[in-house]
N, C-alpha and C positions, 0 to 999 in steps of 0.2 A: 504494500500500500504506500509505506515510503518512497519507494523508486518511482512509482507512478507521479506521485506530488512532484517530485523533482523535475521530471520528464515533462508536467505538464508546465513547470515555472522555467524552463528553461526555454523550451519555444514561446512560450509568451513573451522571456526577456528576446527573443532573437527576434520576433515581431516586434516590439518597441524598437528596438537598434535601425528596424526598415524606415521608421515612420520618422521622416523629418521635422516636422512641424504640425504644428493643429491651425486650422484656416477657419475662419469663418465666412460661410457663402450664403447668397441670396437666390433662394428657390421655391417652387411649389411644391406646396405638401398637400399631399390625400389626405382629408380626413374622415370623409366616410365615401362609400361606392355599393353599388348591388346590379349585379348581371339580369338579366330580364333574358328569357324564351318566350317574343309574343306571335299567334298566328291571329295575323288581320284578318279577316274573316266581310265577306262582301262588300269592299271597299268600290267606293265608282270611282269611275275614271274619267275625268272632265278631257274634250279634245277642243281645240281648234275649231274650226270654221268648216275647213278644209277634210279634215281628219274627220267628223261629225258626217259629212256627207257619205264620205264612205263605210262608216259604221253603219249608216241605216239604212243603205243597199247591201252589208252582207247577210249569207245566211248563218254562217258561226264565225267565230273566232275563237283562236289560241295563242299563248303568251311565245312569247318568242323571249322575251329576258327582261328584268329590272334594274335599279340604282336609285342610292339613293342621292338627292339633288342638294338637299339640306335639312339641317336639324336647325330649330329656331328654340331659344331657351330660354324661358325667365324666372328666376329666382325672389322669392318672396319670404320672408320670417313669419314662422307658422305662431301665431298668439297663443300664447301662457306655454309654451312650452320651449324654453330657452334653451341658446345653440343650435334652434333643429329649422330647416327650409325648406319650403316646399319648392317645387322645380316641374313648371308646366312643359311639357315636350310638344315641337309640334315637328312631324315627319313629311318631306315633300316626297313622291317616288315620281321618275320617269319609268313609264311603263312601256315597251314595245311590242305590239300586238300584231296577229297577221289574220288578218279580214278572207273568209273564204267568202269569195263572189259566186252566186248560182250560175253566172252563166259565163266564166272562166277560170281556166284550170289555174293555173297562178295566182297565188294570194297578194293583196296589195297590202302590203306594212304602213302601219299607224302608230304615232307614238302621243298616250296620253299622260294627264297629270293624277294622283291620287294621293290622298293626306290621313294623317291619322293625328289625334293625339289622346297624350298620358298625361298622369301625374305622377310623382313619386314625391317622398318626404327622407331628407340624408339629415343627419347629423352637420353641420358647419363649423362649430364653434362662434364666438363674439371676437367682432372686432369694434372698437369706436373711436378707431382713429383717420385722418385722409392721408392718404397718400400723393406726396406732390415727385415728379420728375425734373429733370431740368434735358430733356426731351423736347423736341421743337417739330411743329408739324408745319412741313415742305409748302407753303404758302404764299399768296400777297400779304398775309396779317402775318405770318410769322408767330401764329400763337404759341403760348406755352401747353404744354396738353393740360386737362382737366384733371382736378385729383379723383383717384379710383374710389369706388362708393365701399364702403365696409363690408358689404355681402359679399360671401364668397363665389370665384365663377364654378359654373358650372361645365361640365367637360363630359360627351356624348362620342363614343367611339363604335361604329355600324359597322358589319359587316354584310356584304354584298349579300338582299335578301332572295330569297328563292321564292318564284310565282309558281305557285302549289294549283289556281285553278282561276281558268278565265272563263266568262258564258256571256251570252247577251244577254237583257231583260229592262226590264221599264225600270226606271229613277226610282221608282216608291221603293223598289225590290233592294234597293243599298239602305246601308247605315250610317253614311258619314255624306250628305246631303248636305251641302252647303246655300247659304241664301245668299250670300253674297261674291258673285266672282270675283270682284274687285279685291277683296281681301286678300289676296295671292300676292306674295310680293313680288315687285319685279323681280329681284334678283332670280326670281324660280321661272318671271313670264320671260326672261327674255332665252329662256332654254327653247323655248317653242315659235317657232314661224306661226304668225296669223293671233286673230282674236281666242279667246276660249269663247266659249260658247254654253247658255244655259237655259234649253229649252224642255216645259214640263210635260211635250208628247214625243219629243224625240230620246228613238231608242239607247241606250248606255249600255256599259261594260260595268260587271262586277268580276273583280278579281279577287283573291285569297293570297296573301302574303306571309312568309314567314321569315322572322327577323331576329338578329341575335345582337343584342346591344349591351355594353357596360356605360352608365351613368355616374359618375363622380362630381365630390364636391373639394375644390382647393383652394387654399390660400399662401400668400407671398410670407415666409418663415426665413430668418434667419440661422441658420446649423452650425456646427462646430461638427469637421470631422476631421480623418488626420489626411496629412497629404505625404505620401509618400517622395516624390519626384514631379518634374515638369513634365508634359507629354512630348517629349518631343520623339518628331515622325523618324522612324528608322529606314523606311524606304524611298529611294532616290523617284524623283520625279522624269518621266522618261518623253520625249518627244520624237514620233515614231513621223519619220522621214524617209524609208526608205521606200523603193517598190513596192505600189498595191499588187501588181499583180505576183510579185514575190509575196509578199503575205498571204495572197489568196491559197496560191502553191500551197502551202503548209496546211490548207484546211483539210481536213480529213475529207474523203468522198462519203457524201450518206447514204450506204447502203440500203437504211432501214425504213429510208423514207421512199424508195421504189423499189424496196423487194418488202414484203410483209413477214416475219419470222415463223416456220417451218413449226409443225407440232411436232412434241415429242414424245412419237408412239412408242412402245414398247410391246414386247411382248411378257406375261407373267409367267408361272405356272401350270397353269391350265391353257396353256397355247388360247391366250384371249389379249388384244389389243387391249392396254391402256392409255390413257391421255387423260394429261390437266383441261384441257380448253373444249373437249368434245367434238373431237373433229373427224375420230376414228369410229368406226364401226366397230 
């Protein structure tokens, strides 16, 4: 048990000997986070002008892919219960859809818009202080920037969602029915050519979304940690001047992208073909 003690004091001291100095630096800290699995479930899909036309000439549609365009965030102090913030989400998705036409075999691709939102409530802690920069924004005024407000930001990280089920049907048939299109911000209209459009006999799109997001809450924190060394870069910076088509020379020929890879049948036992991929009899 002694020798262990000693063993464990003795890389600790050869750990201190690495660490030069203790720094103090200016970062964001996490102070509270929670992962969400949500599946949107009849979400419509606003189009264009353009795009709306040919929605209500086809006879079905299917999703062809999603992304999301943007998260809008605002952070509010939930009352009597101190430290804690609520955080309204709002989800923009570009949707891309492919329109089958009755009376042509090729489908015409549409891309709409579709939104959701949540709430959740994170821990932040208190701040009551402002924060001033001496940061200058690129201008004729030449202002100083504003001091940051004491709420903590919020920080939304999406992963590209997966469109689980697209159909046609009347507006009434969604659940996230907007009464105002104007509410869209540009930043999301100017992803789109043309007007949206929002009429209560023209036919729509409900799609099913599945989405995998972490939401956190952070604040500007002073740390003490140790700093071992400078970083500095050990590999040289290189400026590649010679022959492209000597470069080229060097790439390997890709087989595998015009010949496909062979099964590998075997025979067992019982004189019977095996294979991983089912290719053999």
């Amino acid at each position: 048990m002694a020798d262990h003690k000693n063993t464990s004091e003795n890389a600790f001291s050869e750990e201190e000997r690495r660490i030069n100095e203790a720094v103090c630096i200016d970062t964001a800290r996490v102070y509270d986070s929670c992962a969400d699995k949500d599946c949107l479930s009849d979400l419509r899909v606003y189009f264009t002008d353009a795009a709306q036309q040919i929605v209500d000439s086809a006879a079905s549609v299917r999703c062809r892919g999603c992304e999301v365009l943007n998260v809008i965030t605002e952070v509010e102090k939930v009352p009597f219960n101190k430290g804690f913030y609520s955080i309204d989400l709002t989800y923009f998705f570009r949707v891309e859809l492919d329109c089958i036409m009755p009376s042509c075999v090729q489908a015409e691709t549409v891309c709409g818009l579709c939104l959701f939102t949540k709430k959740c409530i994170l821990y932040g802690s208190d701040g009551c202080v402002k924060v001033f920069t001496s940061e200058y924004i690129n201008d004729e005024a030449d202002r100083i920037l504003p001091p940051c407000q004491t709420n903590p930001r919020a920080k939304v990280q999406v992963a590209e969602p997966i469109c689980l089920d697209a159909r046609l049907c009347n507006p009434c048939d969604c659940c996230n029915n907007i009464t105002n299109i104007g509410c869209i911000p540009y930043c999301v209209r100017r992803c789109f050519s043309g007007q949206f459009v929002q009429s209560g006999n023209a036919r729509s799109v409900r799609v099913t979304l599945g989405v995998f997001s972490i939401i956190q809450l952070e604040r500007d924190v002073q740390l003490l940690i140790p700093a071992y060394s400078f970083c500095i870069p050990e590999k040289e910076c290189t400026c590649n001047t010679e022959d492209p088509c000597e470069s080229f020379r060097r790439i390997r020929f890709p087989v595998s992208e015009f010949f496909p890879p062979e099964a590998d049948c075997t025979q067992d036992g019982n004189d019977r073909f095996t294979t991983h991929c089912g290719c053999c009899g």
